[in-house]
C-alpha positions as CSV (number, residue, x, y, z in Angstrom):
1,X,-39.6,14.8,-18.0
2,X,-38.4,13.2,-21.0
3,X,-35.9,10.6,-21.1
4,X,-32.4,9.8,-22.9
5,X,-31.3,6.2,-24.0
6,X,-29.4,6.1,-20.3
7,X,-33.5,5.6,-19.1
8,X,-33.9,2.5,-21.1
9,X,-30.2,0.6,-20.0
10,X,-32.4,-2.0,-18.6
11,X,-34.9,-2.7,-21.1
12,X,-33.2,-3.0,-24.4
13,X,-31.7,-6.2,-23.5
14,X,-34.9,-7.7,-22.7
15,X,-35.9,-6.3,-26.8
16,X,-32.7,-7.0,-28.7
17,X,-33.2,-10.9,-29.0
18,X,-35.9,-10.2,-31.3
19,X,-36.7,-6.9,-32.0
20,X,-34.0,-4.4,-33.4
21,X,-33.5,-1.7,-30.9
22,X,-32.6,1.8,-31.4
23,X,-32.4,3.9,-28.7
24,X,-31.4,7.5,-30.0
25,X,-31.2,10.7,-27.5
26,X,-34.0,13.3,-29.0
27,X,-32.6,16.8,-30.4
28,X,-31.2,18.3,-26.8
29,X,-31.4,15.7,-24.5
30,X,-28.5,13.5,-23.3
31,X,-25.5,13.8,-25.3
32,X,-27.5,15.2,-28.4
33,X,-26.6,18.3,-30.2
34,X,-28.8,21.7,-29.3
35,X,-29.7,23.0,-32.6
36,X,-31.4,26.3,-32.6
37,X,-34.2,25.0,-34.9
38,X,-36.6,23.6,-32.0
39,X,-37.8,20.7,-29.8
40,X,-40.8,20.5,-30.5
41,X,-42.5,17.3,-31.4
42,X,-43.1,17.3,-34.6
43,X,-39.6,18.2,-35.5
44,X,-38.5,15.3,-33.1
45,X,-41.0,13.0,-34.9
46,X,-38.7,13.3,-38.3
47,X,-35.9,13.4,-36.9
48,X,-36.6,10.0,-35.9
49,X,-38.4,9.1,-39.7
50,X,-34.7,10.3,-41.0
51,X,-32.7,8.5,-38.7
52,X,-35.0,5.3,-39.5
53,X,-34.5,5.5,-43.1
54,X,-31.3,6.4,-43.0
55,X,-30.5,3.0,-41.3
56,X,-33.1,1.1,-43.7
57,X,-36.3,0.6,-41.9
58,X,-39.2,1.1,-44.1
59,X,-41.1,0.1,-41.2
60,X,-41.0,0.0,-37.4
61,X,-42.2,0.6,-34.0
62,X,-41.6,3.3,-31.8
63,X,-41.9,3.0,-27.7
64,X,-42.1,5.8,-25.5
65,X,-43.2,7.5,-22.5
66,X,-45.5,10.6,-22.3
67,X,-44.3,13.7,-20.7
68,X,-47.8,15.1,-19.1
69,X,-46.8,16.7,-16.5
């Protein structure tokens, strides 16, 4: 199942002193809007390129879990 930022409440803190952490919810998980355009992953993969550029990051790292089942 996949996970919103509530999941990772532990773990950023143990990041932030020397990484930048962002934890955003993917499209319709969480608190995140439902838009009728899809959740797949590939849509969920630039969501997260815009969000990074919008903030600055040219470059970064992205942590996650895998959702097999």
């Amino acid at each position: 199942m996949p996970r919103t930022g509530h999941h990772w409440r532990y773990l950023v803190p143990r990041l932030t002193a020397r990484h930048t952490v962002v934890v955003p919810d993917l499209r319709g998980l969480g608190d995140s809007d439902h838009p009728a355009d899809g959740y797949d992953s590939a849509t969920m993969s630039d969501d997260i390129a815009a969000l990074m550029a919008f903030l600055g990051h040219d470059s970064y790292g992205v942590m996650g879990e895998g959702w097999g089942w």
